[in-house]
N, C-alpha and C positions, 0 to 999 in steps of 0.2 A: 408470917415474917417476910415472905418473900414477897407479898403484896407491899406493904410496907417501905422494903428495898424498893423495888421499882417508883414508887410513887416518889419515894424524896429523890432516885436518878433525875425522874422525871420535873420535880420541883429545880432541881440543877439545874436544866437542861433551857427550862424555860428561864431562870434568871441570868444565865448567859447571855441569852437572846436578849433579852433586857438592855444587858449593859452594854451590847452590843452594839442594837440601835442606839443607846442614847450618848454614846461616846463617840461612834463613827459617822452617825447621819445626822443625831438631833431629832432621833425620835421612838417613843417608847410603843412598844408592841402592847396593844391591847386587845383585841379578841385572835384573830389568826394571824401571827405576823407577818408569812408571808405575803400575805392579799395586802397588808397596810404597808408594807417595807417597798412593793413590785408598783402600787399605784403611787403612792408618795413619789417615788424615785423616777418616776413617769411626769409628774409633772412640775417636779424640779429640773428634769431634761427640757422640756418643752420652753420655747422661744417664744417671744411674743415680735409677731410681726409689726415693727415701728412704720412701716411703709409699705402702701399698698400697690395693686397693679393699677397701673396705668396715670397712678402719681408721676408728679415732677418732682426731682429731688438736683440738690448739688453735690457734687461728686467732687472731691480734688480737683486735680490737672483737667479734667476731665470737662468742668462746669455742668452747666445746668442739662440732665439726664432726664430719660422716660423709662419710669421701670416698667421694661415688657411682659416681664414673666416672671415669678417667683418658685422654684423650683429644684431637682437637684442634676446633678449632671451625671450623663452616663460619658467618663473619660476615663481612660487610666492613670491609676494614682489618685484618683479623687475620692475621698469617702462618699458613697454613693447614697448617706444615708444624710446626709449634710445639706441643707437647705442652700440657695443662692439667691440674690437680687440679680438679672438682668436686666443691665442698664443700656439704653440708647442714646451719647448724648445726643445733643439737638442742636447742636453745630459742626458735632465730627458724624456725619452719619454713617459714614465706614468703617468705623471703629465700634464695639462692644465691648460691653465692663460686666464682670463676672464679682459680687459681692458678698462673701456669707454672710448669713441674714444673723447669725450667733457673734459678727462683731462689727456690723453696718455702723452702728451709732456711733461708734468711732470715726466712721471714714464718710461716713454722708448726713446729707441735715435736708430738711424742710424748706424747699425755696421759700422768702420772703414773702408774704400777703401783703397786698396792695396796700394798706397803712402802713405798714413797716415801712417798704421801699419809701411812701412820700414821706413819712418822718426822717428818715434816714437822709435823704435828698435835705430838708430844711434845717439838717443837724451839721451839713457839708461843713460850715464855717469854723466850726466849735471842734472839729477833728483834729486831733494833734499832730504836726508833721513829725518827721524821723529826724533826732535832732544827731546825728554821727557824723561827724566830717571824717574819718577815714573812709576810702572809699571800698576796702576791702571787706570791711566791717560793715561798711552800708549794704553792700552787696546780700551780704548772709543774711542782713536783718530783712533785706526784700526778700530774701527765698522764707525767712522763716513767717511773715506776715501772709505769704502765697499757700505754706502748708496750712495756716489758720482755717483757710477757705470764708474766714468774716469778709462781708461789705467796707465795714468801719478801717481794715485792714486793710483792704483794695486802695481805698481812697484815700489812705495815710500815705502809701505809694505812690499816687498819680499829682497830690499834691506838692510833695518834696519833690520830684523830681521835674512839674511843674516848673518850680521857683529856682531849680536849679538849673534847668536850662534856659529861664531867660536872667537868672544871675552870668552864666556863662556867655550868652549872647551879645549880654551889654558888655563884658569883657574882650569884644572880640572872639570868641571860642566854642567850637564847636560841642555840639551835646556830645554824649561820652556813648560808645556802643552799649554798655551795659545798659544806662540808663532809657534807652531808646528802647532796650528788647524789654526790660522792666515795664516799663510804661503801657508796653504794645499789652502785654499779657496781664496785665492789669486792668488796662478796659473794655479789653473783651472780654476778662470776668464778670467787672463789674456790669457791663453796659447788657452783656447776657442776661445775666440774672432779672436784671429791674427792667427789663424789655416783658421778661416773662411776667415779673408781678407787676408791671404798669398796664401788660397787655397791649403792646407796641410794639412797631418794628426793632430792632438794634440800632440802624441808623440812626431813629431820631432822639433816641436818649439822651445823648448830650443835648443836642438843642432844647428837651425840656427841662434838664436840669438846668439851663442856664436862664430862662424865663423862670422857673420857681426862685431860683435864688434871688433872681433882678426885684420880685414882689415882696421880698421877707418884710 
């Protein structure tokens, strides 16, 4: 009898575990659970590296970066077990950007490949400006196109406000401060970027977008 007892505790004990997995993780225990519960839960932890060392990536505020290292930090306060992207941009060389690699894809992307940027370049025309005559309101919409971190974004910027300072000029009137720091910060996004995937200086970007567009 007491064999008996034990065996159905035992048959208990194991459908426990059962429901346990299969209500808290999404997975049923089949030969030792522990082994199947400890390696499962191992590589539902594990991250997949979207970006490698010594990739070019674009970063925010930041623009076009060099990831130096992939790693974790020894700081305080920092979970020490927590992966990071070390980013260099490639225009602020003085400055370093610290990125977990468990929410990068949020905050960083893939500089453009050399087709993109020339499609992108012969698509100039066809990009919709910012159509908001308030200018308070235009303001937020250039900040919220600059958090985008898109191309297509950059260049919806540089062309309304473009049009908007030689609308103003033919009025007699001078460009509006906002619009001038907008601008600035806009194509040194932009001009960074497609420097790197044309494989050019920064200076001459403009000059060659304005020959691609002269040939369309």
């Amino acid at each position: 009898m007491s064999n008996i007892h034990e065996n159905n505790q035992k048959r208990r004990k194991i459908l426990t575990l059962r429901r346990f997995f299969w209500y808290n993780k999404g997975i049923l225990l089949v030969v030792n659970g522990n082994c199947v519960f400890n390696f499962l839960y191992r590589a539902e932890e594990r991250k997949v590296k979207v970006f490698q060392k010594g990739e070019r990536v674009v970063c925010g505020s930041k623009g076009v970066c060099v990831v130096e290292e992939i790693t974790t930090l020894d700081i305080a306060g920092v979970d020490r077990k927590r992966e990071y992207y070390i980013l260099k941009p490639l225009y602020l060389s003085s400055s370093t950007v610290y990125i977990p690699v468990d929410t990068a894809e949020g905050s960083m992307r893939k500089v453009l490949a050399h087709e993109e940027a020339e499609n992108l370049i012969h698509r100039i025309p066809e990009i919709p400006l910012i159509t908001i005559a308030n200018d308070k309101l235009l303001e937020q919409e250039y900040k919220n196109c600059l958090k985008t971190s898109s191309c297509q974004d950059l260049i919806r910027i540089i062309k309304t406000i473009y049009l908007r300072k030689r609308a103003r000029k033919e009025a007699g009137r001078k460009e509006t401060a906002v619009d001038a720091r907008y601008f600035r910060i806009a194509e040194d996004h932009l001009y960074g970027e497609l420097a790197v995937a044309l494989d050019m200086s920064r200076e001459n970007v403009e000059s060659y977008i304005n020959t691609s567009l002269q040939s369309v």
